[in-house]
DRENDO-1510 file (C-alpha; in Angstrom, 1 decimal, always signed):
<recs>
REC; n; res; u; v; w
REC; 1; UNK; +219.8; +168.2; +20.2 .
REC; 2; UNK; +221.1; +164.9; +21.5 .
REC; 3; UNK; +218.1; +163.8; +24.0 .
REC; 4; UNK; +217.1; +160.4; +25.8 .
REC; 5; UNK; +213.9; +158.9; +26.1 .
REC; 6; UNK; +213.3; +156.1; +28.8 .
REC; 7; UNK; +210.5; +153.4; +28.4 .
REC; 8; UNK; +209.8; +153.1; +24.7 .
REC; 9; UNK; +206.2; +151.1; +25.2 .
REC; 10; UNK; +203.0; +152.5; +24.1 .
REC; 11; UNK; +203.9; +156.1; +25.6 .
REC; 12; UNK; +207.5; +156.4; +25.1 .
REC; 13; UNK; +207.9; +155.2; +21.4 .
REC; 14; UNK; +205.7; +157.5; +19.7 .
REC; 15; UNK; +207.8; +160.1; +21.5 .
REC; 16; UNK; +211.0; +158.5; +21.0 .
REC; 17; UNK; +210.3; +158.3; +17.4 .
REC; 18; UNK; +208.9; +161.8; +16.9 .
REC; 19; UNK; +211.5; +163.4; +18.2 .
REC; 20; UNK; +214.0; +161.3; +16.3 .
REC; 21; UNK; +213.3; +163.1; +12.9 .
REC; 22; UNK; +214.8; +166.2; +14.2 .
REC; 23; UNK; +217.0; +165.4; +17.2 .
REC; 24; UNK; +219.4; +162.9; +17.8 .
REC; 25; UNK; +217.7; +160.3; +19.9 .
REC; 26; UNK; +218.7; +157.2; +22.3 .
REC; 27; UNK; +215.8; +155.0; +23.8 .
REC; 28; UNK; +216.2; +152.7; +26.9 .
REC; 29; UNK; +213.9; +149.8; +27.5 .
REC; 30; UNK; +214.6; +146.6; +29.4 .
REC; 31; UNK; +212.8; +144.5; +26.1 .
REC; 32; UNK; +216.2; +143.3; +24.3 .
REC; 33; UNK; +213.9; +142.4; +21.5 .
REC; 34; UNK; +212.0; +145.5; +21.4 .
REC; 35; UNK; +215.3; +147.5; +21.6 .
REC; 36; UNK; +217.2; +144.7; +18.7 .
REC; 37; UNK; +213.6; +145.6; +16.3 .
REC; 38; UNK; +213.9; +149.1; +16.8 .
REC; 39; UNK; +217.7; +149.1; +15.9 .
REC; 40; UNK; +216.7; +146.7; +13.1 .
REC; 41; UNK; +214.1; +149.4; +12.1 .
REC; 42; UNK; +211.4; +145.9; +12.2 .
REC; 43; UNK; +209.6; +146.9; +15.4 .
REC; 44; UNK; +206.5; +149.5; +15.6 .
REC; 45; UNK; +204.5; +148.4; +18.5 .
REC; 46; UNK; +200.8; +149.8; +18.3 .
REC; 47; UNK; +201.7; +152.6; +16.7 .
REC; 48; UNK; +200.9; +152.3; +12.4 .
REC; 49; UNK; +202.8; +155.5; +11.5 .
REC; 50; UNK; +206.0; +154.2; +13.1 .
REC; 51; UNK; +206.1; +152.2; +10.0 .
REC; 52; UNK; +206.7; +155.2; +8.0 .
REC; 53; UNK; +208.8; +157.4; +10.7 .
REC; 54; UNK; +211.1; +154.9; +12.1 .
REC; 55; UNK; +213.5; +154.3; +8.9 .
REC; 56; UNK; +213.7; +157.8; +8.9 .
REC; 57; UNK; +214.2; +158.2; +12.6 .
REC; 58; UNK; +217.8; +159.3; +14.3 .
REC; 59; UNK; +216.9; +156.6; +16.6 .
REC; 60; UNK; +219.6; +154.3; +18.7 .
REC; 61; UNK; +218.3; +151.6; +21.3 .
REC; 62; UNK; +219.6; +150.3; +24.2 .
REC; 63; UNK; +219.0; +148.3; +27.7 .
REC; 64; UNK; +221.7; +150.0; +29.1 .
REC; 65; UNK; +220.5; +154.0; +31.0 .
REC; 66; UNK; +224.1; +155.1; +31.2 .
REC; 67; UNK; +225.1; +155.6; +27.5 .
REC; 68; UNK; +222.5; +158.6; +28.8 .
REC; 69; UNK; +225.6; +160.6; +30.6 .
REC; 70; UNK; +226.4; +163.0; +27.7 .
REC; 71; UNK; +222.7; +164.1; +26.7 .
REC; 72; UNK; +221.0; +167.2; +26.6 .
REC; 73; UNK; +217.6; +166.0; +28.1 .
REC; 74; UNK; +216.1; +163.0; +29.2 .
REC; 75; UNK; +212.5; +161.9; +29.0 .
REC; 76; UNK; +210.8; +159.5; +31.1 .
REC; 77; UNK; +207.8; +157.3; +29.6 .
REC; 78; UNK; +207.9; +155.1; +32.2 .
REC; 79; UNK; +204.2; +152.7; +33.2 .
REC; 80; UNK; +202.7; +154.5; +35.9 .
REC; 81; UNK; +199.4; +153.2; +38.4 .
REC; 82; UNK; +197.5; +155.0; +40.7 .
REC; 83; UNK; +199.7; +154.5; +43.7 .
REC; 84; UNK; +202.6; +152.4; +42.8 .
REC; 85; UNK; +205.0; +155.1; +42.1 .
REC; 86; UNK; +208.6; +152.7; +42.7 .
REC; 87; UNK; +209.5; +152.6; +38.9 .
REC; 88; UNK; +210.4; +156.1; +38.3 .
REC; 89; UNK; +212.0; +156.7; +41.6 .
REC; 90; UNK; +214.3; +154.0; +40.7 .
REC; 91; UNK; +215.0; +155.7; +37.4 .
REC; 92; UNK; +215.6; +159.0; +38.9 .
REC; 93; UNK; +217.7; +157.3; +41.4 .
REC; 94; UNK; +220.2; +156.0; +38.9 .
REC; 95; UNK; +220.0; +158.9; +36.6 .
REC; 96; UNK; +220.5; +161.2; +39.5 .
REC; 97; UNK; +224.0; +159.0; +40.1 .
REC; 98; UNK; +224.9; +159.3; +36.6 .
REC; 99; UNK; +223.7; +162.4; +35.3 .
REC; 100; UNK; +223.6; +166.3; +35.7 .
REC; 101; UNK; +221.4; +168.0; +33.4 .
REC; 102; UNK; +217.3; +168.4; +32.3 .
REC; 103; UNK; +215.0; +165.4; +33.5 .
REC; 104; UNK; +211.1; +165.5; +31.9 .
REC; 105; UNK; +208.9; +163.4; +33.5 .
REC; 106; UNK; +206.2; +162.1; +31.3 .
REC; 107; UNK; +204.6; +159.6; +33.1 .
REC; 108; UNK; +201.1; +160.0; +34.6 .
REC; 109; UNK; +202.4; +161.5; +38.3 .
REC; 110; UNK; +199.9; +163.0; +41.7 .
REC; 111; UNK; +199.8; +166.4; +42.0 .
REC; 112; UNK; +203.0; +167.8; +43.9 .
REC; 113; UNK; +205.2; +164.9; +42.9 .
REC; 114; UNK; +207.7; +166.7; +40.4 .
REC; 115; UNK; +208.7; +169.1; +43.7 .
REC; 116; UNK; +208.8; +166.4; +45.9 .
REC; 117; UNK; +211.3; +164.8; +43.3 .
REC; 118; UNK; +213.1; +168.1; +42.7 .
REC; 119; UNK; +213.9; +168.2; +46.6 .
REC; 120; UNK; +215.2; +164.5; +46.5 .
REC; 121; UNK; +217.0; +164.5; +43.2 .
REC; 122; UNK; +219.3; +167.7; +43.6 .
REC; 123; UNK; +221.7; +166.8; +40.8 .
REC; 124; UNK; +218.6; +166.8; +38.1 .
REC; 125; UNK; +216.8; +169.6; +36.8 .
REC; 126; UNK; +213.2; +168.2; +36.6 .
REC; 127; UNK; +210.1; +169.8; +34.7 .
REC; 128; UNK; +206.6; +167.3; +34.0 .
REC; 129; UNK; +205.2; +167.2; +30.6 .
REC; 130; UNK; +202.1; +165.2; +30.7 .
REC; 131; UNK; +201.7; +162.4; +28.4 .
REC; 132; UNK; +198.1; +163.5; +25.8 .
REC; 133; UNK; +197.8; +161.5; +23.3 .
REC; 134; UNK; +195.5; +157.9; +22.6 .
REC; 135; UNK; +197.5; +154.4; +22.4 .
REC; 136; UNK; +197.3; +153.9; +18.2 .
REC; 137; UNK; +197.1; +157.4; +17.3 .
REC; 138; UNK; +199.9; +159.2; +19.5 .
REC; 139; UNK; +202.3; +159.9; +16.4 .
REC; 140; UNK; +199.9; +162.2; +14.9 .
REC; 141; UNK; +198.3; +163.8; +18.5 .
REC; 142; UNK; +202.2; +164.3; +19.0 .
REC; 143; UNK; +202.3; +166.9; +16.5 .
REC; 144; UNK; +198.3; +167.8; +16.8 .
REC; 145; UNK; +198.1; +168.3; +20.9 .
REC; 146; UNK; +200.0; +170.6; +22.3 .
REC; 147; UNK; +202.8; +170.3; +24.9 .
REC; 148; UNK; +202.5; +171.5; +28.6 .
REC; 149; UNK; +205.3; +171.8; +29.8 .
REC; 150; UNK; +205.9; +172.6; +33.5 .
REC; 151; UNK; +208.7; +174.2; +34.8 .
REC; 152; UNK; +210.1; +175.6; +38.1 .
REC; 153; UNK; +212.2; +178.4; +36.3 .
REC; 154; UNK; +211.0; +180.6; +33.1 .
REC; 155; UNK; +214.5; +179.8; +31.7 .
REC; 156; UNK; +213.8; +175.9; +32.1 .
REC; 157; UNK; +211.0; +176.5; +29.6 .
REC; 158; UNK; +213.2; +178.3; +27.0 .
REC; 159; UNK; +215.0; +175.5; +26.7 .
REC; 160; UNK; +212.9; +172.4; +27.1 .
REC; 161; UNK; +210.3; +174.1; +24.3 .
REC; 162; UNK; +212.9; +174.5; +21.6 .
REC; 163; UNK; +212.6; +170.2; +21.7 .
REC; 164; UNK; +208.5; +170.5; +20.6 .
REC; 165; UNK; +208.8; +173.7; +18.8 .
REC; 166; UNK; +211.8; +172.2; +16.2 .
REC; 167; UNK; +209.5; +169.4; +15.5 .
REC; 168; UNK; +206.7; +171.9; +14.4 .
REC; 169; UNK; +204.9; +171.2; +17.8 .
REC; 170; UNK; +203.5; +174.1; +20.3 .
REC; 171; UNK; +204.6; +174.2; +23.9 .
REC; 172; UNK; +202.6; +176.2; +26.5 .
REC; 173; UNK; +204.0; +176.9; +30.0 .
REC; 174; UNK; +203.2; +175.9; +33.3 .
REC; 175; UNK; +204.5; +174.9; +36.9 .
REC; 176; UNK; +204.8; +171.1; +37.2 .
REC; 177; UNK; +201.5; +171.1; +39.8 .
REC; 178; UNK; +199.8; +172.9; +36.4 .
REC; 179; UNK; +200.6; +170.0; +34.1 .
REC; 180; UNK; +200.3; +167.1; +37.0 .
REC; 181; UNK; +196.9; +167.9; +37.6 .
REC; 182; UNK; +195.7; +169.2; +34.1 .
REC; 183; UNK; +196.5; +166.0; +33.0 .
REC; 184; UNK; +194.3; +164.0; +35.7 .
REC; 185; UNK; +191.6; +166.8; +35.0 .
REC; 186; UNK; +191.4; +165.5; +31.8 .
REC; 187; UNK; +191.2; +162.0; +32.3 .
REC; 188; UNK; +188.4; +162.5; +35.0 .
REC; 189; UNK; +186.5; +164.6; +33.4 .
REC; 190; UNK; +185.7; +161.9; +30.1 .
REC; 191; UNK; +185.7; +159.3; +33.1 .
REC; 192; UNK; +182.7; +161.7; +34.6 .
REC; 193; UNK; +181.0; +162.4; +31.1 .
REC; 194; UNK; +181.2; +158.5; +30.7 .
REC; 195; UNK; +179.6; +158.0; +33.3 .
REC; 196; UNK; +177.0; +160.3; +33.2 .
REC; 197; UNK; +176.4; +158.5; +29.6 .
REC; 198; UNK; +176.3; +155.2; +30.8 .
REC; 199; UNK; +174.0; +156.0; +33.8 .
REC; 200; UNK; +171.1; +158.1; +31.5 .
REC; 201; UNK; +171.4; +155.0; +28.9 .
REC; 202; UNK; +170.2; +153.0; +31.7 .
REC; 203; UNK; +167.8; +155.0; +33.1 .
REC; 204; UNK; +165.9; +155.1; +29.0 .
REC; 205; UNK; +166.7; +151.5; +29.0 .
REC; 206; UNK; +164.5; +151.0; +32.7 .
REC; 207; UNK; +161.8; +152.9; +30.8 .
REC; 208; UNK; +162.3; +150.9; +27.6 .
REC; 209; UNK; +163.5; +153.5; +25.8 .
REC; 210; UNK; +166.0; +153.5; +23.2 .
REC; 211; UNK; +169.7; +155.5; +24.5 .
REC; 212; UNK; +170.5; +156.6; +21.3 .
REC; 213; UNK; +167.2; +158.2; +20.2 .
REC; 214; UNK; +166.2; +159.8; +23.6 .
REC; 215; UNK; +170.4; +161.4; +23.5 .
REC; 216; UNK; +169.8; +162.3; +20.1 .
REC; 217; UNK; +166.6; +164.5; +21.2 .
REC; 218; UNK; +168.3; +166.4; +24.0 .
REC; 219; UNK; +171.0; +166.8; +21.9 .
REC; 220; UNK; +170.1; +167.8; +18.3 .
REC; 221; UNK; +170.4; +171.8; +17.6 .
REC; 222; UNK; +170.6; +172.6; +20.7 .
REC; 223; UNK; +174.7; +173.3; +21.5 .
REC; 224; UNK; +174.1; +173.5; +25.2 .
REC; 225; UNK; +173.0; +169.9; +26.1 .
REC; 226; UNK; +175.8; +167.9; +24.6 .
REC; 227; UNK; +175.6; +164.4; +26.2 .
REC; 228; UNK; +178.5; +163.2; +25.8 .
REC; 229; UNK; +179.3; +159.6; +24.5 .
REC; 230; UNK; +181.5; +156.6; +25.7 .
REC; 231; UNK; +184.1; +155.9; +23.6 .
REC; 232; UNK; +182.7; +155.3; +20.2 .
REC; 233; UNK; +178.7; +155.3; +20.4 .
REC; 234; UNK; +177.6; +152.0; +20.5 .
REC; 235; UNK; +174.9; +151.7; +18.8 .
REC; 236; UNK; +172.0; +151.4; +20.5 .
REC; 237; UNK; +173.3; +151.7; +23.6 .
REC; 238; UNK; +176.2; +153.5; +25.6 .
REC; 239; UNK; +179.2; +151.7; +25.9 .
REC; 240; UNK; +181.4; +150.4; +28.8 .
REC; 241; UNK; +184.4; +151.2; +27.9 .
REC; 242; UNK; +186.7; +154.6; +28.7 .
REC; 243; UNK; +190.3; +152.7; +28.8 .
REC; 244; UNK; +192.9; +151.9; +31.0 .
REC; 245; UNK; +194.3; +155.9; +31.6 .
REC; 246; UNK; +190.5; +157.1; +33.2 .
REC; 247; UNK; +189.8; +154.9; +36.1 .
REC; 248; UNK; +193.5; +154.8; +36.8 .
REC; 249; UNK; +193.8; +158.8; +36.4 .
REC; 250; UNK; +190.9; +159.3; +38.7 .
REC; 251; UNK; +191.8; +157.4; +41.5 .
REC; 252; UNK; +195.3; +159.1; +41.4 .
REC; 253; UNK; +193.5; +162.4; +41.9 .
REC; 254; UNK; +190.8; +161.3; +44.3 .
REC; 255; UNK; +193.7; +159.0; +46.5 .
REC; 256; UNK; +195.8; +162.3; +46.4 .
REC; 257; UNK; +193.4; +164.7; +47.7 .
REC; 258; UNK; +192.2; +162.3; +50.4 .
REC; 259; UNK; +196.1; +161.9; +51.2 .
REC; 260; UNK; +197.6; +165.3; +51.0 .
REC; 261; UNK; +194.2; +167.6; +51.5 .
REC; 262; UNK; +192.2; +165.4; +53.8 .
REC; 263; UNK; +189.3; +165.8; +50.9 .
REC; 264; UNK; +187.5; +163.8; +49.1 .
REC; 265; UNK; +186.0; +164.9; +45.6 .
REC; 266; UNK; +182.1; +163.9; +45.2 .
REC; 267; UNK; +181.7; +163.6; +41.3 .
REC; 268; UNK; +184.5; +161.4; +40.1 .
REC; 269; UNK; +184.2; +158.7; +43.3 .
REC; 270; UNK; +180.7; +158.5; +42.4 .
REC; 271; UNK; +181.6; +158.2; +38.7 .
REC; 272; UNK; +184.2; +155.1; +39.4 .
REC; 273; UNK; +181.3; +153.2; +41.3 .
REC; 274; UNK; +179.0; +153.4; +38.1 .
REC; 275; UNK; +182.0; +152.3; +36.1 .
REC; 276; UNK; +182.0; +149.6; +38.4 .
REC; 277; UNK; +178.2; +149.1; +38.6 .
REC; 278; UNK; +177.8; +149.0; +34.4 .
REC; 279; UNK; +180.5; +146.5; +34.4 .
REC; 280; UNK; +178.7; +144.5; +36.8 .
REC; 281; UNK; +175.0; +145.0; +35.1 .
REC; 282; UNK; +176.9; +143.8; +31.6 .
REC; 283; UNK; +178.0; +140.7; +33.3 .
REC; 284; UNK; +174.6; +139.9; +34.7 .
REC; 285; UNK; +173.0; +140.4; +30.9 .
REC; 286; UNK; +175.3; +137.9; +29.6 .
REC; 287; UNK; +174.8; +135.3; +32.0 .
REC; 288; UNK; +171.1; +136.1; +31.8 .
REC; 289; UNK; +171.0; +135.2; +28.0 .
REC; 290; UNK; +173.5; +132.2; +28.7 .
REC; 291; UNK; +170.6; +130.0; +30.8 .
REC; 292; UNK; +173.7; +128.6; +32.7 .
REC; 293; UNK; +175.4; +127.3; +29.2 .
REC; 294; UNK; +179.0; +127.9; +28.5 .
REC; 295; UNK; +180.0; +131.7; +27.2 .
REC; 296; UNK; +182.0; +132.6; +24.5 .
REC; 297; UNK; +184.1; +136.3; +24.2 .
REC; 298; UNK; +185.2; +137.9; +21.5 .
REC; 299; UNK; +188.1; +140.7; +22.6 .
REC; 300; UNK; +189.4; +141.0; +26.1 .
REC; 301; UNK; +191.4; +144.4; +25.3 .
REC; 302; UNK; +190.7; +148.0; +25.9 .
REC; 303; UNK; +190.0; +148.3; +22.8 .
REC; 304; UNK; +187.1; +146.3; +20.5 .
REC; 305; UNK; +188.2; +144.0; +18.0 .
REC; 306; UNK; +190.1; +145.3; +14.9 .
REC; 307; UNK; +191.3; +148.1; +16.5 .
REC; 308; UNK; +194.6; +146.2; +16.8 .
REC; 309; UNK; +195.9; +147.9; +20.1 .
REC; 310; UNK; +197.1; +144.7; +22.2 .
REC; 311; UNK; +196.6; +146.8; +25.4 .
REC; 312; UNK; +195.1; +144.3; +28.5 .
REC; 313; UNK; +195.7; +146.5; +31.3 .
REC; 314; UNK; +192.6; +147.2; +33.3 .
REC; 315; UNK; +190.4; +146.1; +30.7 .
REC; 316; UNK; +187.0; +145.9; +31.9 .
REC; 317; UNK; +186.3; +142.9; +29.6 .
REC; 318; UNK; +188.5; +141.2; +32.0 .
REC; 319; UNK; +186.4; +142.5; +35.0 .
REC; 320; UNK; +183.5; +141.2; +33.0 .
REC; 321; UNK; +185.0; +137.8; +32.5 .
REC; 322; UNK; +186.0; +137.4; +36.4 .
REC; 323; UNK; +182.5; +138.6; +37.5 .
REC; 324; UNK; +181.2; +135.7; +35.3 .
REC; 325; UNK; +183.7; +133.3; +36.6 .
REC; 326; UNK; +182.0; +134.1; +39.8 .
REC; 327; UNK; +179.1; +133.1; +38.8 .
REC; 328; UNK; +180.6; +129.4; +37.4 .
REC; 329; UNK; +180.1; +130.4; +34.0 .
REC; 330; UNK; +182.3; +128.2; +31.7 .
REC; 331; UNK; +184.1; +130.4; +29.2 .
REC; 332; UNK; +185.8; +130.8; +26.3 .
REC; 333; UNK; +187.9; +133.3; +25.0 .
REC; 334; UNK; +189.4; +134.6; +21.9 .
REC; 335; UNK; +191.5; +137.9; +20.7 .
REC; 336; UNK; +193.0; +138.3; +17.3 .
REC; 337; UNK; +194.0; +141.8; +18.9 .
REC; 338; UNK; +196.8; +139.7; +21.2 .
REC; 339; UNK; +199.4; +137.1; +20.3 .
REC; 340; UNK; +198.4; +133.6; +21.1 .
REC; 341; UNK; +200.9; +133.5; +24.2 .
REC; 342; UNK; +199.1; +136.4; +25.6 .
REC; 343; UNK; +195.9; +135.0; +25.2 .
REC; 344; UNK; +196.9; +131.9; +26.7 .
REC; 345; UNK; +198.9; +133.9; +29.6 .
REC; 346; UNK; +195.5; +136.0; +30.2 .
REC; 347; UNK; +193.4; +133.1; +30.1 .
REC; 348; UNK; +195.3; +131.2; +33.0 .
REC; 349; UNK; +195.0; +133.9; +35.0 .
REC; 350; UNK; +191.3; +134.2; +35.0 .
REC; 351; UNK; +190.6; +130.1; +34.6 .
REC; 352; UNK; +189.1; +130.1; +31.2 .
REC; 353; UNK; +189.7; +128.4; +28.2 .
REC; 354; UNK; +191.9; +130.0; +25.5 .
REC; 355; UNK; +189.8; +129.3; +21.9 .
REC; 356; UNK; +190.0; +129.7; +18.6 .
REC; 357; UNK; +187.1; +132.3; +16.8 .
REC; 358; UNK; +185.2; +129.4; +15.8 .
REC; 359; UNK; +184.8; +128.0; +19.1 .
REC; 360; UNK; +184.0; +130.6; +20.3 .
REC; 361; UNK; +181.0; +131.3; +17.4 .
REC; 362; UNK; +179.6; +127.7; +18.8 .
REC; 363; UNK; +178.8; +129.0; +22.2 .
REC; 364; UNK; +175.0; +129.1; +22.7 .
REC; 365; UNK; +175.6; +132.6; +24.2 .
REC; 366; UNK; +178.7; +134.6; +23.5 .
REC; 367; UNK; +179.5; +138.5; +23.5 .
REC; 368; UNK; +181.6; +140.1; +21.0 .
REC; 369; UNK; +183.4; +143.2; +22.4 .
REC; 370; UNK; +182.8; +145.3; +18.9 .
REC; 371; UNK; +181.4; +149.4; +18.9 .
REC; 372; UNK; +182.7; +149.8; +23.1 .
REC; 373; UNK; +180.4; +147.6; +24.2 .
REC; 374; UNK; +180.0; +143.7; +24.5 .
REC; 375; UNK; +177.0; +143.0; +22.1 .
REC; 376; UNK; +175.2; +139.6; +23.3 .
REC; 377; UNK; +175.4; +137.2; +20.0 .
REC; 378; UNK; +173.0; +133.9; +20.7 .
REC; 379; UNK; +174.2; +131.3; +18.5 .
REC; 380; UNK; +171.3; +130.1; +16.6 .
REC; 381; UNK; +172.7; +126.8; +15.1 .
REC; 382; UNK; +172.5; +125.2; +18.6 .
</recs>
């Protein structure tokens, strides 16, 4: 099949590239130097399989979304947030001016969205096929999760299917209002289980208890009382950290139902506040330790150091650092997850000081974001 794929960033090139050993694939992106790398089969973004995939891949790149006019099906990966929604209309706006077939939607959407599209967009056939995979491992979740793929019409899922199921992949039906909200389901619910972590490791830790031993007796041969964990565990104590997708996800679903329902679910508005409230008590420990002195971080993206996913967006290291800033700290930062542009780019932004690792290391106090959690480091030289 000859099929499209527009926004080839974090979501979109995993996909474009997967689908590209078995179908004949074009990619749009706005990036000429992304779209020039990927032609030049010298560009992978954060994906470490690409490597291996992409020379193999029936991939074509291009800025330009109407060499899309002769395609089977097109497949939007487009950046989404929980109420800026102006992106994909655009894109479904032109498309609908320059095309007449299948339209998947794989960007994170409120429930109800694909119909409201279907209504506006009549010369596109839409469906919504939620994006499931983690940024750094979505080449091998591609062919590991499966696909949900909602339709309006039984014979709209015939056809889209045969695009997973000829790249060994399974496909399971739905309506789009199925797959919109199965997808912020998911999201929420690790957002909730976070929580709930983070909130019981505080509790042991206002008892002077250790997190990790007092889960690990709850938990331990007993397969009804599974606390869950944030993240990665973090040693001895939960973690901060559930990504960009959860807090973003959960206010989609929460702002939806107050909009369209008039309700207002309990569990994950009370979850985002102790997301909010961990990040806060994490900032106060490490101006606590600081005694006023400057601060040094270690890793200000969603992910801890050595991961290697350059992924910013909503970190809440950054929340961490702009809480302290409140506070006057002085602070450092450094990332060898990030190019040094983008460190200097994010540093602006929040006021600080852009370092090197060593500069950081000579901080009296600094926190290195490693295990999902900023670990307080004292520098004992000084």
């Amino acid at each position: 099949m000859k099929l499209g794929v527009v926004g080839l960033g974090a979501a979109g090139l995993p996909v474009a590239v997967c689908l590209a050993q078995k179908h004949e694939v074009i990619g749009i992106d706005l990036d000429k130097r992304k779209v020039d790398g990927l032609n030049k089969k010298t560009y992978f973004g954060t994906e470490k399989e690409a490597k291996e995939l992409l020379p193999k891949a029936n991939l074509k790149a291009t800025t330009k979304i109407e060499e899309l006019s002769d395609v089977e099906t097109i497949i939007l990966a487009l950046p989404s947030s929980s109420n800026d929604f102006s992106l994909i209309t655009s894109v479904l706006e032109k498309l609908n001016t320059i095309y007449k077939g299948y339209v998947i939607i794989s960007t994170t959407s409120p429930v109800g969205s694909t119909r409201n599209f279907q209504n506006k967009f009549k010369n596109l056939i839409l469906a919504y096929i939620p994006m499931r995979t983690f940024e750094g491992k979505a080449i091998a979740q591609f062919y590991d999760f499966p696909h949900l793929v909602g339709v309006f019409e039984d014979k709209d899922f015939d056809l889209i299917s045969k695009i997973y199921t000829e790249c060994d992949c399974v496909a399971t039906k739905a309506t789009p209002e199925e797959a919109e909200i199965s997808k912020l389901f998911s999201n929420t619910a690790r957002q909730i289980e976070i929580a709930v972590a983070n909130e019981f490791g505080h509790m042991c830790k206002l008892y002077d208890l250790d997190p990790e031993h007092v889960f690990k007796l709850v938990t331990e041969g007993d397969p009804h009382r599974k606390l869950k964990r944030p993240g990665i565990w973090a040693g001895k104590k939960p973690g901060i950290w559930g990504g960009f997708c959860l807090p973003k996800d959960t206010n989609m679903l929460v702002g939806g139902l107050a909009l369209n329902r008039g309700y207002t679910p309990q569990l994950p508005e009370v979850a985002e506040r102790i997301r909010i409230e961990t990040i806060k008590r994490k900032a106060d420990e490490i101006y606590y330790h600081s005694s006023g002195g400057p601060i040094g971080i270690m890793g200000i993206t969603n992910k801890p150091i050595g991961d290697t996913t350059p992924d910013v967006r909503n970190s809440p290291v950054i929340d961490v650092i702009a809480l302290l800033r409140q506070k006057g700290a002085d602070i450092l930062v450094y990332d060898p997850n990030i190019s040094r542009e983008e460190l200097l780019e994010v540093a602006n932004k929040l006021g600080v000081k852009a370092a090197k690792e060593e500069e950081v290391k000579k901080c009296n106090t600094y926190a290195v974001f490693e295990n999902f959690d900023l670990q307080v480091k004292k520098n004992l030289n000084t």
